[in-house]
N, C-alpha and C positions, 0 to 999 in steps of 0.2 A: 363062238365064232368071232375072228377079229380080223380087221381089216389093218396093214401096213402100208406104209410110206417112205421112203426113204432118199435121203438128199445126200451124196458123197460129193468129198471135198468140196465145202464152202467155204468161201475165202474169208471166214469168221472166226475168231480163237474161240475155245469151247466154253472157255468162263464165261465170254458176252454172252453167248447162246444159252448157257447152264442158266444165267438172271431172271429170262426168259418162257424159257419151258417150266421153269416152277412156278410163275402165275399161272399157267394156262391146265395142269396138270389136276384132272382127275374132273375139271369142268366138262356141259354138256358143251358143242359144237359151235352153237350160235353164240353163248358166253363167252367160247373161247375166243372166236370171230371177231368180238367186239372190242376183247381184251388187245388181241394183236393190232387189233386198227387203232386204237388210242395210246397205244403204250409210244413214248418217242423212246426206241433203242435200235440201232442198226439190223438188229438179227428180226426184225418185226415182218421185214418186209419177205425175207426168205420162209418163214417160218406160215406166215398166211399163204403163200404157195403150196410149201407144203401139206398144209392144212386141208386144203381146198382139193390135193389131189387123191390124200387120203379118204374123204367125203366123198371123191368120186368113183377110188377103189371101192368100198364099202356100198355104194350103191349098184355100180356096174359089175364088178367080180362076183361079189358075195350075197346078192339081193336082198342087203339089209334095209333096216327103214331109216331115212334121213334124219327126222325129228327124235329118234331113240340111242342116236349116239355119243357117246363122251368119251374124254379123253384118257384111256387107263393107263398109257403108258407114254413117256417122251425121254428122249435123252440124248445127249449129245458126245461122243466119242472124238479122240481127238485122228485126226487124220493126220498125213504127211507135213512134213514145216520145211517150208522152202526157205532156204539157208541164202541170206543175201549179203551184200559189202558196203559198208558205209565209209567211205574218206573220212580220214582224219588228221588232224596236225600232222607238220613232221612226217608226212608220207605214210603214217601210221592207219591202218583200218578197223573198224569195229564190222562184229556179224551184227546182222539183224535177221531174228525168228519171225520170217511169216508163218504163221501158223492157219491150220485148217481143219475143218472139222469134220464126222461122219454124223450126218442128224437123221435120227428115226422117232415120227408119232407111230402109234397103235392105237386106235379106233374101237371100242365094242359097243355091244348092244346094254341096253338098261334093261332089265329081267321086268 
């Protein structure tokens, strides 16, 4: 049994995110928890969200037990890139790649 979560389009490129999800990846819940609170990286703060709602699929969906969950899977896909215009000399413009991400944890039980 495993419980999913998923965050589309976050306004985070998938590398930051990818730095991320490989501390936290294969830890139980409360480690992971702790990890994302002390870690200083942008993608910290979406990523305990989603954390948190995972934990709460897996308790309210699936009637798993809280204290027997880790993290078996995490990954970060890349989503849509919002294509921007930067001025430049000479009336000349550069693009700029906002890039975005699709983030999914997966939650299971400890045997």
């Amino acid at each position: 049994m495993e419980a999913k979560a998923h965050l589309r389009y976050a306004r985070i490129s998938p590398r930051k995110v990818q730095i991320v999800l490989d501390l936290i990846r294969g830890k139980d819940t409360d480690m992971a928890m702790a990890i994302l609170k002390h870690t200083p990286k942008a993608a910290c703060e979406q990523l305990e969200k989603l954390l948190k709602s995972a934990i709460a699929n897996a308790e309210n969906n699936h009637a798993m037990d809280k204290d027997n969950l880790y993290v078996a899977e995490c990954f970060a896909c890349p989503g849509p890139i919002l294509k921007r215009i930067r001025p430049r000399a000479q009336g000349r413009a550069f693009r700029v790649l906002k890039r975005t991400s699709h983030i999914t944890i997966v939650l299971k039980e400890k045997e």
